[in-house]
C-alpha positions as CSV (number, residue, x, y, z in Angstrom):
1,X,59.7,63.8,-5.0
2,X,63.0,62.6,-4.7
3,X,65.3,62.9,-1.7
4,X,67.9,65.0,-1.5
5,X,71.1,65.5,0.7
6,X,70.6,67.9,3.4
7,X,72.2,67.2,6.2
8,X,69.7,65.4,8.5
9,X,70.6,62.4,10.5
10,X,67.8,61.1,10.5
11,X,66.4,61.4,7.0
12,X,65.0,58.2,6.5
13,X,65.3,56.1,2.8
14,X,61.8,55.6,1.7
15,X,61.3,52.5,-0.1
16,X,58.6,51.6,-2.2
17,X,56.3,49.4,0.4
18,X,57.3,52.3,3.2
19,X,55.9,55.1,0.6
20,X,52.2,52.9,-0.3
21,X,52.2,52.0,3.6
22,X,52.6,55.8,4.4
23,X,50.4,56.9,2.1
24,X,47.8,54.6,3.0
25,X,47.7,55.1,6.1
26,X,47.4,59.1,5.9
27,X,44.3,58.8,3.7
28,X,43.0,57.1,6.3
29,X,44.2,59.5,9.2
30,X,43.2,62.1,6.7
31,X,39.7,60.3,6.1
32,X,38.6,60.7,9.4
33,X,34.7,62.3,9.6
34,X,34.1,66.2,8.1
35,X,31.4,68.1,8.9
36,X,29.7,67.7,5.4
37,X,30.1,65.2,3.1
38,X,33.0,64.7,1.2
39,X,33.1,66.4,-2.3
40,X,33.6,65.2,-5.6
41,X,35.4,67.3,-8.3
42,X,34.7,66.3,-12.0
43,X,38.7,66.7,-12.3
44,X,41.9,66.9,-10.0
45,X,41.4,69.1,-7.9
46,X,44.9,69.7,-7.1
47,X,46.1,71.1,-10.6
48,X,48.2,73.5,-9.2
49,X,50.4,71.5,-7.2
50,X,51.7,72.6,-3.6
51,X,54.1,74.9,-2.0
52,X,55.9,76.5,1.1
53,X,57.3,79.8,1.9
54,X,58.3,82.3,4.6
55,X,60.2,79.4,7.3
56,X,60.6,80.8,10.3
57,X,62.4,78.8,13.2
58,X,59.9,77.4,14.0
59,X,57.0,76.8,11.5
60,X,56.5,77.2,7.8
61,X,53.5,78.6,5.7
62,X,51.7,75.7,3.3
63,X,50.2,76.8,0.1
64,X,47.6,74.5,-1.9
65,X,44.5,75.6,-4.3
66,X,41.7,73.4,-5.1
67,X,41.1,73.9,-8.4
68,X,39.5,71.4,-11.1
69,X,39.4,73.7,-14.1
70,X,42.4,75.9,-13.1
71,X,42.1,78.6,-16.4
72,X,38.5,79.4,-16.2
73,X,37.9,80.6,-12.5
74,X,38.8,77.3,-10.6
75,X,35.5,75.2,-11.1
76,X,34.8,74.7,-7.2
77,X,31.5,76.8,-7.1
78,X,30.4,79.4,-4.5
79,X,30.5,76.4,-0.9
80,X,33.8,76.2,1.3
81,X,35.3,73.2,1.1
82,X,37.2,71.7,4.3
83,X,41.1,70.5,3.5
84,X,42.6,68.8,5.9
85,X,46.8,68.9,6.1
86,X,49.5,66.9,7.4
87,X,53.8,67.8,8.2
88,X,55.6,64.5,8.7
89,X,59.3,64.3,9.4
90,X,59.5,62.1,6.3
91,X,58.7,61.7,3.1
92,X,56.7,57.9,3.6
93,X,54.6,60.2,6.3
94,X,55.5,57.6,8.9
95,X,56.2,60.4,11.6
96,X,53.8,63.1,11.3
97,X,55.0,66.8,13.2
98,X,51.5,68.7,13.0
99,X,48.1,68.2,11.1
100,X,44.9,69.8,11.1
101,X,42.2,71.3,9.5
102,X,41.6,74.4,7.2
103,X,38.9,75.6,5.0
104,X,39.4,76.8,1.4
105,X,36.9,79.5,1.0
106,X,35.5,80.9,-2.5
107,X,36.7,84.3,-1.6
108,X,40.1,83.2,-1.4
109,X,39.9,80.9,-4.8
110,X,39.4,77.9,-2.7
111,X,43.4,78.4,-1.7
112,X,44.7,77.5,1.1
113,X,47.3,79.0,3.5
114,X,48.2,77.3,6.8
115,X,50.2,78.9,9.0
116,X,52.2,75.7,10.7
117,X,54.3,76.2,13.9
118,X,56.0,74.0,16.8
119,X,58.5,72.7,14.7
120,X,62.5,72.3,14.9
121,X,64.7,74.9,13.7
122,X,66.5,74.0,10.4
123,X,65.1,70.8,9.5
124,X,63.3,69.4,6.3
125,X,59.9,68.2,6.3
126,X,57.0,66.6,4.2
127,X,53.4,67.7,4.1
128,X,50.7,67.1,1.6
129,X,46.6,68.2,2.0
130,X,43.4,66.0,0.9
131,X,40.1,67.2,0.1
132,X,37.4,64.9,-0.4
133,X,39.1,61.3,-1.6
134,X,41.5,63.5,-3.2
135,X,45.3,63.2,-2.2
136,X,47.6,66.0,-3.1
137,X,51.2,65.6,-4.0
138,X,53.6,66.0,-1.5
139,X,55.8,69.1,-1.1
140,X,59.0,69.5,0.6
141,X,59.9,72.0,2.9
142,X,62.8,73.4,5.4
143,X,62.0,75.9,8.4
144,X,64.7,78.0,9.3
145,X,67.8,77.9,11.2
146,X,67.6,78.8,14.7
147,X,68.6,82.6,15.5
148,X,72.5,82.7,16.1
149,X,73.2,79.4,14.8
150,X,76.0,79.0,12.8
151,X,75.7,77.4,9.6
152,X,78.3,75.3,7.3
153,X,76.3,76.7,3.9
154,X,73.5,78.0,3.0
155,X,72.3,77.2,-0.8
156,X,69.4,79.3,-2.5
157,X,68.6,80.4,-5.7
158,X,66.9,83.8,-7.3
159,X,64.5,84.1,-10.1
160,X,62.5,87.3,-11.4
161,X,60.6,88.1,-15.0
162,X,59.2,84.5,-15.8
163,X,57.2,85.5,-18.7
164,X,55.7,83.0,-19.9
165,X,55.3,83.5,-23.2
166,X,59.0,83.8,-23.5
167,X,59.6,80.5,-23.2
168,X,59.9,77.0,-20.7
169,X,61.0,77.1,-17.2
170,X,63.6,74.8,-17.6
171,X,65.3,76.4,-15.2
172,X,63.2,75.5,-12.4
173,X,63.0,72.0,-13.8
174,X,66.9,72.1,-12.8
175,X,66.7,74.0,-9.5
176,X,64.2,71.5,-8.7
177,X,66.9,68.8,-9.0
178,X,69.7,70.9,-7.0
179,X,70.3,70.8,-3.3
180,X,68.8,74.1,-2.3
181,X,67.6,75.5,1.0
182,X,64.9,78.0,-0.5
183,X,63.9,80.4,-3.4
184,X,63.5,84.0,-3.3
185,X,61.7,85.4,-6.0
186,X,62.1,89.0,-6.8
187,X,58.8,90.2,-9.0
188,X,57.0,89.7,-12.4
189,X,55.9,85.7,-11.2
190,X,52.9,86.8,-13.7
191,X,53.3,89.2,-16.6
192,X,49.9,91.6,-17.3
193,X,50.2,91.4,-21.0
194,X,51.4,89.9,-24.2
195,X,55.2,90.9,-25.1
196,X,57.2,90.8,-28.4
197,X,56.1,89.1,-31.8
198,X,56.8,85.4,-31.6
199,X,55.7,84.0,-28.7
200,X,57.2,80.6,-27.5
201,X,53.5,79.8,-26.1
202,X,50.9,81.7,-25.7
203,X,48.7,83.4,-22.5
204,X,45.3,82.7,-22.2
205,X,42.8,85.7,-22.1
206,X,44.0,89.8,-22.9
207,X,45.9,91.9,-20.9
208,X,44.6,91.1,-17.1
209,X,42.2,94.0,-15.7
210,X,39.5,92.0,-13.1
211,X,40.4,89.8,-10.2
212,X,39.0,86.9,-12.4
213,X,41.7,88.1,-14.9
214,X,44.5,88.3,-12.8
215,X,43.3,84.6,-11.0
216,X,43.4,82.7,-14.5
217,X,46.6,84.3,-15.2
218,X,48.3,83.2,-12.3
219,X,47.0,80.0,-12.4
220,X,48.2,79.6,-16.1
221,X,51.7,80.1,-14.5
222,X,51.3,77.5,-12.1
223,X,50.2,74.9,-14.6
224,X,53.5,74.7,-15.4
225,X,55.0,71.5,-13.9
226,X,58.7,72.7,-13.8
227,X,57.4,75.4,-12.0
228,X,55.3,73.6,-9.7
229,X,58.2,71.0,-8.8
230,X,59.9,73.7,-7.7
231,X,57.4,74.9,-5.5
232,X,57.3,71.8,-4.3
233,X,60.8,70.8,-3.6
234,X,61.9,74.3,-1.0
235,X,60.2,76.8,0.4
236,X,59.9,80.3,-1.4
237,X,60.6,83.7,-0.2
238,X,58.9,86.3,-3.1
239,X,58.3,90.1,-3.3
240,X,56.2,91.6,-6.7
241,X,57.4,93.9,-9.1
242,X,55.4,95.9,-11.8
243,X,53.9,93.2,-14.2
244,X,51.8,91.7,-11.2
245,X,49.4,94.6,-11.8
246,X,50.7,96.9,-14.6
247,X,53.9,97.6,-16.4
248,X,55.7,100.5,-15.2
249,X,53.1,101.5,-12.6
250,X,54.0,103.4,-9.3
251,X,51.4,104.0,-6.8
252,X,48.2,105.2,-8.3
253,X,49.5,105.7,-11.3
254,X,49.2,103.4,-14.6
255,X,51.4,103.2,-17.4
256,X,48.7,104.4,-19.8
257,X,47.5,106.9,-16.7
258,X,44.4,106.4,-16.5
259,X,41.6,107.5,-14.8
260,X,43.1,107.3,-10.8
261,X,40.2,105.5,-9.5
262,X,40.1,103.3,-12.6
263,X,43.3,102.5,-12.2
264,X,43.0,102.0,-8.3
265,X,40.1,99.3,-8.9
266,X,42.5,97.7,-11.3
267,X,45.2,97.5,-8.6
268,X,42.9,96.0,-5.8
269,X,41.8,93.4,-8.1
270,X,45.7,92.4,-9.3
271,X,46.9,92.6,-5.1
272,X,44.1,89.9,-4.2
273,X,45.3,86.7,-6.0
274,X,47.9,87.2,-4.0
275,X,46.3,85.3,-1.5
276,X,45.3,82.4,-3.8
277,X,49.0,82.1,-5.5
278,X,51.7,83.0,-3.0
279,X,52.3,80.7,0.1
280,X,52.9,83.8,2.3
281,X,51.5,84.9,5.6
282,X,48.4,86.0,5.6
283,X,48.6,89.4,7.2
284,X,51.6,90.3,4.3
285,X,48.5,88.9,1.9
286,X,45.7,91.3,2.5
287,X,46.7,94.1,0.4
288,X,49.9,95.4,0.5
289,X,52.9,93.8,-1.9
290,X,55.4,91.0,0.6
């Protein structure tokens, strides 16, 4: 992705023999031996794209999903696959800040969440994950400032009830473009049903009712590439509203009021793709909404 302003000194310019050198050479840190051998995926197997949320002062959380046939349960099978990550103070991933090792587990839809610390307060980074021989793009992400720190501006934009059948995210195709710090999403990233009578596109599947369901819904979302280029250009902040499980619901109670444990089995299965869609921490992941 493209550079943008921000403020950094030291922000390098990357040219095009830095960016092929750089990313050479982090396959090849990236390459180094796994415990089992290296999958192969019949497709890309990062079709969802990247992103970061939640920057703290000190660390960020990184969000990937391996997934090589994103609309029909993911295509990875039932085996963990080992990811391995990398945060670089620039974009050519000359200077890398942290890297590791994660696994993305079929529980958790093959995603990935890694919980990075030990960085600097306020600063822009790179990162980008591999799995297998498989590279993926590289996302772009700011931690926070640090507490008490005065700050010349602070730019951030808010989005809420992206339904997708209601038209293109060219919105976030522009936000992508601008100079801002981070998103905050405020609810209905995914939308349960089918609304109104001429659909711009159209959802895949009926109304959402199993975690399968809800999983292929939010990855249908996330296919979009406006909306994955601005996942990948700033780190997100996001809270859910109703249409993440059910419209109008409020506690144990549907909109159609159904049977309460019905309904509650319906609601578990809507909170857990929370884990495989949202780059949040994990403990705001397992069950209750961010």
């Amino acid at each position: 992705m493209a550079s943008t302003t921000n403020g950094d000194a030291d922000k390098p310019s990357c040219t095009r023999r830095a960016f092929l050198t750089g990313t050479l050479a982090g396959a090849a840190m990236l390459a180094s031996p796994i415990v089992r051998a290296a999958p192969r995926f019949a497709r890309y197997s990062f079709a969802l794209g990247v992103a970061s949320g939640y920057p703290t002062e000190d660390g960020v959380v990184l969000w990937t999903r391996l997934a090589p046939d994103p609309l029909h349960g993911g295509g990875m099978g039932a085996l963990p696959i080992e990811v391995r990550w990398e945060v670089a103070h620039d974009e050519c991933f000359r200077r890398t800040a942290r890297r590791g090792v994660t696994l993305a587990r079929p529980e958790d839809a093959h995603s990935v969440h890694v919980e990075v610390t030990g960085l600097a307060p306020g600063r822009w980074y790179w990162y980008r994950f591999k799995a297998g021989s498989e590279l993926s793009p590289v996302g772009r992400t700011r931690t926070a400032p640090a507490v008490g720190a005065e700050l010349a501006d602070l730019r951030f934009a808010f989005a809420s009830c992206q339904h997708y059948e209601h038209g293109y995210y060219t919105a976030y195709r522009h936000m992508a473009r601008d100079a801002l710090d981070l998103c905050v999403h405020l609810g209905d990233y995914i939308y349960e049903s089918s609304w109104g009578e001429h659909p711009v596109r159209a959802h895949t599947g009926a109304e959402t009712v199993s975690l399968g369901d809800y999983r292929n819904r939010y990855a249908l979302y996330r296919s979009d590439l406006d909306l994955q280029a601005a996942h990948a250009a700033f780190p997100w902040i996001a809270i859910w509203d109703d249409h993440e499980v059910d419209n109008d619901y409020a506690n144990d109670r549907s909109e159609d009021l159904i049977p309460r444990e019905q309904f509650l089995a319906r609601r578990a299965a809507a909170y857990r793709p929370i884990t495989s869609t949202c780059p949040c921490p994990r403990a705001r992941a397992r069950g209750d909404p961010i």
